[in-house]
Structure formats: structure tokens, C-alpha cells
N, C-alpha and C positions, 0 to 999 in steps of 0.2 A: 478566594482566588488571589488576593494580595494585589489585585492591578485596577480596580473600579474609577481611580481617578479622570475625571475627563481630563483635565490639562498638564503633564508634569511642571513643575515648579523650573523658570528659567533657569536655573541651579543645578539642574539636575542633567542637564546640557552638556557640564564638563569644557562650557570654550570659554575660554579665556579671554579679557577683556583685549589687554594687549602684551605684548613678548617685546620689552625692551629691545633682548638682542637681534631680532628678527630682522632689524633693517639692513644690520649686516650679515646676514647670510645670504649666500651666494646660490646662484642654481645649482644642484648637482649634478649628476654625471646620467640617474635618471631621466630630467627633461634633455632630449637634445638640443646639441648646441647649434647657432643659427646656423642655416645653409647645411646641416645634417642630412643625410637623406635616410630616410626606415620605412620598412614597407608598413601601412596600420595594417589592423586588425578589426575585419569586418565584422562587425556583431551582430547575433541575431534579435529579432525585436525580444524574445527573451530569455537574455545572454544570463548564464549559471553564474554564482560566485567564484573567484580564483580559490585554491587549494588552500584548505585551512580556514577559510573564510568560515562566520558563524552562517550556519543553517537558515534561511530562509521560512516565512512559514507558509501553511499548503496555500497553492496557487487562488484565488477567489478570497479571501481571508485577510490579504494583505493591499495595500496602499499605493497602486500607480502612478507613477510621474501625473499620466494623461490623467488622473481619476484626483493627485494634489493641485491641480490647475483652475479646478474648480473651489478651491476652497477661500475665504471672505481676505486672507492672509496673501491669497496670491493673484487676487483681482488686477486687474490688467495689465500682468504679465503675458507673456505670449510664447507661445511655442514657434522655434524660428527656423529651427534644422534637427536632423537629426527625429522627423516624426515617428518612423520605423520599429525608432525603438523607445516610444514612448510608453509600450505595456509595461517596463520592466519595471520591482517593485522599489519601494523607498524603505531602504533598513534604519536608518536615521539620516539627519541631516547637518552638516558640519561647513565652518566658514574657513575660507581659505584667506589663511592670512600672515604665510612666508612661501615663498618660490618652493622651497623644496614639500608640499606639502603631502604630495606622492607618500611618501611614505609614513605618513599616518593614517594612511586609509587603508580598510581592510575589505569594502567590495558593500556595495549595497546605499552608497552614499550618494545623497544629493545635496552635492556643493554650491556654495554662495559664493559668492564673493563679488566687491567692488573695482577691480583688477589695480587697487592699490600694490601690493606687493611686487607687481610685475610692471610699473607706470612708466619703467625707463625703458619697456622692452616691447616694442609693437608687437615684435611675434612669438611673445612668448607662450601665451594664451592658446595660439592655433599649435606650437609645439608640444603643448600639453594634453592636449585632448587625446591623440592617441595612446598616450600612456596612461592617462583617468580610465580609457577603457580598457586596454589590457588589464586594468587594475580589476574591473569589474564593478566600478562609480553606476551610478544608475540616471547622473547625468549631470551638467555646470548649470547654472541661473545666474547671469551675469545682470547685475546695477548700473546698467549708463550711467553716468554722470562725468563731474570732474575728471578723474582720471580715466574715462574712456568715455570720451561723447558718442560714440556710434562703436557696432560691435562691425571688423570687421571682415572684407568678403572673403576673403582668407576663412578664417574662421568657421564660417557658416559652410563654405565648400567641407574642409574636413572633416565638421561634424557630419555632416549629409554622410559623404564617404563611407564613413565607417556607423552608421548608426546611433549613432552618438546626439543625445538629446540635448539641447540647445534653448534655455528658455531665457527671455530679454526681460530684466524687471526694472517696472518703471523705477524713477528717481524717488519717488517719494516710498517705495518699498520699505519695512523695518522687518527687517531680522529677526529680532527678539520673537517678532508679534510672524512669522514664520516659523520657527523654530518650536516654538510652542505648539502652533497650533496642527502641525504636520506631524509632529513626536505624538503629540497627545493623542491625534486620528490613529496612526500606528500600533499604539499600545490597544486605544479601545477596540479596536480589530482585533486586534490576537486575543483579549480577556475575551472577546464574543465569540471567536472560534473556540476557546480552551473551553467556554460555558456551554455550547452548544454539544462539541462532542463529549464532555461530560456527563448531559443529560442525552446522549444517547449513548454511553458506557452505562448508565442505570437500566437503561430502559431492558436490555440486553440481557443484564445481570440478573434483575427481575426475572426473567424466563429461564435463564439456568439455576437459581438459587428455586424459584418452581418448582423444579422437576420438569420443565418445559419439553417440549418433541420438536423435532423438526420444523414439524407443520406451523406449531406456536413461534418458531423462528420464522420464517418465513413470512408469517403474518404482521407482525412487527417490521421487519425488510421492506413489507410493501408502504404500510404505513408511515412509516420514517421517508420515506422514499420517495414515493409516491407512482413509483417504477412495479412492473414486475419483477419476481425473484423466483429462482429456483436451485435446491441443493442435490447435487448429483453425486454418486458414488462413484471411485475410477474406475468404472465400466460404463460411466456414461449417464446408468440409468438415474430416473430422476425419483430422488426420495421423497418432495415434499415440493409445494409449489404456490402461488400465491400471485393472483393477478393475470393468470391464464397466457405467462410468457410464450413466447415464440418459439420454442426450442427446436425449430426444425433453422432456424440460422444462429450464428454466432451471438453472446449477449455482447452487450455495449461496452458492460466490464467483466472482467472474473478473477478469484483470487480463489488461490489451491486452499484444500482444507489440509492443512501437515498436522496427523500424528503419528507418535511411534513411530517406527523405522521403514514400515511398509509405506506404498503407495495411498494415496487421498485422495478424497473428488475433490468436488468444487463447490461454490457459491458464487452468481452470477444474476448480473441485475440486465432487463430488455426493454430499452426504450425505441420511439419511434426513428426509420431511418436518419440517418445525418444527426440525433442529436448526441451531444455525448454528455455522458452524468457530470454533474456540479460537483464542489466541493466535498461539502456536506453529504450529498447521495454515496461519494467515494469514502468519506469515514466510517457513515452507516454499514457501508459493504464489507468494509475491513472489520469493525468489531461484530457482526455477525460471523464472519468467518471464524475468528478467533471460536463464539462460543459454540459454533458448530462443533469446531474440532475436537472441545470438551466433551461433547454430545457420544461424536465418535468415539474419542477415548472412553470415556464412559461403556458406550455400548461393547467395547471390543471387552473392556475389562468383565462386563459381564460374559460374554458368550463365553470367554478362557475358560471364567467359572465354570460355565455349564458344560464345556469340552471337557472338563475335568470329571465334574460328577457321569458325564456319562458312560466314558471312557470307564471309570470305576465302576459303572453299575453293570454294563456289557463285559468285564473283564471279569465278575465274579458269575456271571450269566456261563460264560464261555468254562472255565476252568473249572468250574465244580459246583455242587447241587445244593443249591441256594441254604442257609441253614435255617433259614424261616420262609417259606414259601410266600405265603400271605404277605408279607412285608415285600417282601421282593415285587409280587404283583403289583401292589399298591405305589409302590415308586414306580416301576415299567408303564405301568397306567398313568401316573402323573407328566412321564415324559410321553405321552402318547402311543406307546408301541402298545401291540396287542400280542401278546403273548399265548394266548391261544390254541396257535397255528404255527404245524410243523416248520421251521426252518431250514434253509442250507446258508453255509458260510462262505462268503466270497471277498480274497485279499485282492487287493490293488497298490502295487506298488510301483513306483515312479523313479525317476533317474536323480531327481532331488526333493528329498520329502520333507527339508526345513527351510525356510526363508536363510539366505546368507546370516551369519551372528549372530541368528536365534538359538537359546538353548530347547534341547527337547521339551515338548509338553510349555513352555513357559508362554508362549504367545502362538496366538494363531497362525498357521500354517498357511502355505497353497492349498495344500486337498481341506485346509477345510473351510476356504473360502468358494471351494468347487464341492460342496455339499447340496446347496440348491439344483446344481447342474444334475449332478450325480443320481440324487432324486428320482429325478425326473426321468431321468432314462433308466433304475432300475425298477420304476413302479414306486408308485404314493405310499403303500403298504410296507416298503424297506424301511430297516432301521440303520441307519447310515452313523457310522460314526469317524472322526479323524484322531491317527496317533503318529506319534515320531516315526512308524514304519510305514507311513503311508494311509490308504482307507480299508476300513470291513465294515461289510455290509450282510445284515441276515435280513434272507429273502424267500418268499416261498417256494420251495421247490415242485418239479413240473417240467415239463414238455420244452414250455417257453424258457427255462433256465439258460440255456445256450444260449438262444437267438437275445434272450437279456442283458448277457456277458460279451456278447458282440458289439449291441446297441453304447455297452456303456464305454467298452474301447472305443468305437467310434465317435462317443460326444466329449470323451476324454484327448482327445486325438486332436479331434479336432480345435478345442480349447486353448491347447496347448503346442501348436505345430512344433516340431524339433525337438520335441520334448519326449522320452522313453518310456512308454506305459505298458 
């Protein structure tokens, strides 16, 4: 993983002890100037990165203001304003230590500082907060001391204001011994998330390198999970299932299964009302999805196959008299058809007989994802096949031939409203 370290090395911090020229610079043009007026910017408890800003990691995973208050580094500090937005997460933590510091910050930052930098300037502290947050800081921790004996109420109003965290650290507070230990918690977070979802990228991997089924996914889903799960195809119905989900209401999450250029189901995990899945349950979900879709891919690339052979084996059936009989039966028999018994030939053809950009024969079709259907209302005993011109179908002929050829416009019809059969 290359991150196992519990504490990174002070060094590894990037802040600089001190900036000569730092005493003279001046505010910029980003903190306003006093008696400015700008409307803030209300944040929400947890406000996104500004644009550009590095990625975050998944929500549960990562390091909250409210969750770094408890750590031995930041003992009797206090949370003072600004509680609101105390979920928001800590991407590192960085000291402020020239007026214009704004513009070293890139969004995820929990700022220190002893308001030396700004000691000539009562208000310059409360004019900054609303541009920390526009910035997307994740909040200030101000050092009483010397140069600011009290934080004040200025201050604490506009953090309130706009959501803006506000934490008071006492005088004898050390940096160093924050910096460390706040970074360090950070990192060990993310190696335990990247090590967790890796050993459920295995787990996963394992059942498709298998041979695995649906069913085998899904078992896994629950396991990992500890949720019900079930994979459905876009028609809803449910392939596979595990932990006896609810599927008569919505699940708690779902993610599309995408392959190829057609339409996908889904995979969807069901927990109890009001709760909603964790972190971890939402990873699990997403690399099942993924290998579901393999599944699919998988299965679609077989059926082509077998649209192929059959199509070839009813095309030499139809045109002319088999030149090995025996052989012929032997494969008709291997695809289940009984050959036995008289036939009649019946075409069906439709108003669009290939998926938009599909080439003929290359990938399955509509009619022949409407074969089950088809089936079914020509009778079990059809041998149904799909081609670029649509369906044929050999059926026994009879009395009921008609009212069969009606049955099957009508579940065809139905199927497909607006559609030309």
C-alpha cells in the first residue's frame, strides 16, 4: 500500500519554520478591507471542495473536525462557533502565518494559527473567515495567547453565520504535536479504506475468475454487507437474490449494471426502514455491480453465440435437405427441438428489427430478447429463432395455427406499444 505509517515525520508537513519576508506583506485584495461590506457564504455542515480542489475521500473513511477534537493533541480545545459545520472532513492541516494566506489554501484545510500575523489588526480575523470559507477550509483553531488574549465576539458571530468552525486552543497547545498527529489519523484512514476495499475487490474477483453465477454474487453482497441484495434485469425481474430482500419497495441503494450498448438491470442492496448503507456497504455495492456486468457481458456474448449456431442450423433446415440427416437430428436434438413433427413457418417482422448502431447478426437484437415472450404464446413446442429480418418461428400446424398467430400479435403488441408488428 506504501501508507502504513502511523505518524508522518514533522517534515513531511511542508510548513515552514518562519518567512523572513512575511512581516511585510500586506493584506491583499482577497481579505476585505475594514468597514467592507460582502455578503458570506452560508455553508452547509458538509460544504464540497471549491473547483479544482483535490478529491476528498468517501464520506465515513475520512477525519472530521468534530471526530479531530477528540484526539490527545487537541485536548482542551473547544469547539466555540460555527458547530453546524463541524462534520466537515480535515484534508490536511496547515498554519497560518502571513495575512494573505488565502491563497495557499486549496479547500480541506484546518488552519492554526496564533493571530500573530494579523496582531495589528483586530478585525482582521473576523474578515477572513468568510473567505476561508468560500475557499472551502474545513475550519480556523485559533491559540489565545499574547497576541490575542480572548477570541472576539465579532468573530464567533460570523463564524456562527456562515457555518464556519471555530475551535479555541488553549495557550499551551503545540503544533507540531497537532500536525502530526491529525495528518497521521488522515492518512491511517485512507490506507484502511484503500485496504478494506481491496480486500473486497478480491473477494469479487474470486467469483468471477470462478466461473461464478449471479447467485454466487449475490451471496457475497450479503456477506460483505450484511444487507440483503438482489440483481435484476431491465425488466425488473429479479435474477438472483440473497437475504430474502423486500423487493416489493425501493432498495436503500442501487447501481445500474452498464454493458454494451443496450439497456442493464441493476444491483441493489435492502435495509431496514430510515437506515441508510455505510461506507463500506456502498463500495461493496459498486464492485459487485461492476462484476455483475462482466456476468452479463459474459452471458450476452454467449447467447450471440448460440443466435448464431441456430440461426445456421434452422437456415440449412429451411433451404434444402439436410446432407447428412442423422447429424442434423443430433444437433436439432442437442438444441432441444424435436424434429419429428410436421411443421408450418411463421415470419414476424417489426418496424425496427436491430437495436439503433447494431450491425446485423452482431449483437442481440429486440426480438430476440422477446424470445421468452414469444414462446410462450406460440406454444413450448416452437422452435423460435431471431435474425436481422426480425423472428421465425416452426410450429405445428392445426386448427389452432390462426388463433396462435393472433395470440402472438397480441403479446407482441402488447410488448411493444407503438411499435409495428
Amino acid at each position: 500500500m506504501g501508507m502504513t505509517a502511523t505518524h508522518p515525520a514533522p517534515a513531511a508537513c511542508s510548513v515552514p519554520a518562519v518567512r523572513p519576508a512575511a512581516a511585510a506583506c500586506s493584506v491583499p485584495a482577497v481579505l476585505p478591507a475594514p468597514g467592507a461590506s460582502s455578503a458570506p457564504v452560508v455553508l452547509p455542515a458538509q460544504d464540497p471542495l471549491p473547483p479544482g480542489a483535490p478529491s476528498l475521500p468517501v464520506q465515513g473513511t475520512v477525519l472530521s473536525l468534530r471526530d479531530a477534537l477528540a484526539l490527545p493533541s487537541l485536548a482542551g480545545a473547544r469547539l466555540v462557533a460555527g458547530e453546524r459545520g463541524a462534520g466537515r472532513a480535515i484534508r490536511v492541516v496547515n498554519i497560518m502565518e502571513v495575512p494573505d494566506i488565502v491563497r495557499w489554501m486549496r479547500g480541506g484545510e484546518f488552519l492554526l494559527t496564533t493571530a500573530y500575523p494579523v496582531r495589528d489588526d483586530a478585525e482582521a480575523l473576523t474578515r477572513l473567515v468568510p473567505v476561508l470559507a468560500r475557499r472551502g477550509l474545513t475550519g480556523l483553531g485559533v491559540k489565545v495567547g499574547p497576541y490575542l488574549p480572548a477570541l472576539p465576539p465579532a468573530l464567533l458571530d460570523v463564524c456562527e453565520e456562515v457555518n464556519f468552525p471555530l475551535v479555541e486552543l488553549p495557550g499551551d497547545a503545540m503544533f507540531n504535536d497537532i500536525l502530526s498527529e491529525v495528518l497521521g489519523t488522515v492518512l491511517n484512514r485512507q490506507a484502511l479504506a484503500l485496504e478494506r476495499s481491496r480486500a473486497i475487490h478480491e473477494r469479487f474477483t474470486a467469483v468471477a475468475l470462478g466461473g461464478g453465477s449471479y447467485q454466487e454474487l449475490m451471496n457475497v453482497l450479503l456477506e460483505l454487507t450484511g444487507l440483503a441484495a438482489a440483481v435484476r434485469d431491465e425488466q425488473g425481474l429479479v435474477l438472483a437474490s440473497a437475504g430474502a430482500p423486500a423487493t416489493e419497495r425501493p432498495p436503500a441503494a442501487v447501481r445500474p449494471v452498464r454493458h454494451g450498448a443496450g439497456p442493464g438491470g441493476t444491483v441493489g442492496l435492502w435495509a431496514e426502514p430510515g437506515h441508510t448503507p455505510d461506507p463500506y456497504q456502498l463500495v461493496a455495492l459498486e464492485h459487485a455491480t461492476t462484476i455483475a456486468a462482466t456476468l452479463a457481458a459474459q452471458e450476452r456474448a454467449l447467447a450471440v453465440r448460440a443466435q448464431r449456431y441456430r440461426a445456421l442450423l434452422l437456415t440449412e433446415l429451411v433451404s434444402h435437405t439436410p446432407r447428412d440427416r442423422a447429424e442434423t437430428l443430433r444437433r436439432a436434438a442437442a438444441m432441444g427441438w424435436n424434429l419429428g413433427v410436421p411443421r408450418a413457418a411463421v415470419l414476424v417482422e417489426t418496424d425496427d428489427t436491430r437495436e439503433p448502431g447494431t450491425p446485423g447478426g452482431a449483437e442481440l437484437g429486440t426480438e430476440e430478447r422477446l424470445l421468452p415472450l414469444v414462446r410462450h404464446a406460440a406454444g413450448e413446442g416452437a422452435i423460435v429463432w431471431g435474425g436481422g429480418s426480425g423472428l421465425t418461428l416452426l410450429v405445428e400446424p392445426g386448427a389452432s395455427l390462426d388463433a396462435r398467430c393472433h395470440a402472438l400479435h397480441a403479446a407482441l403488441t402488447a410488448a411493444r406499444p407503438g411499435r409495428r408488428v
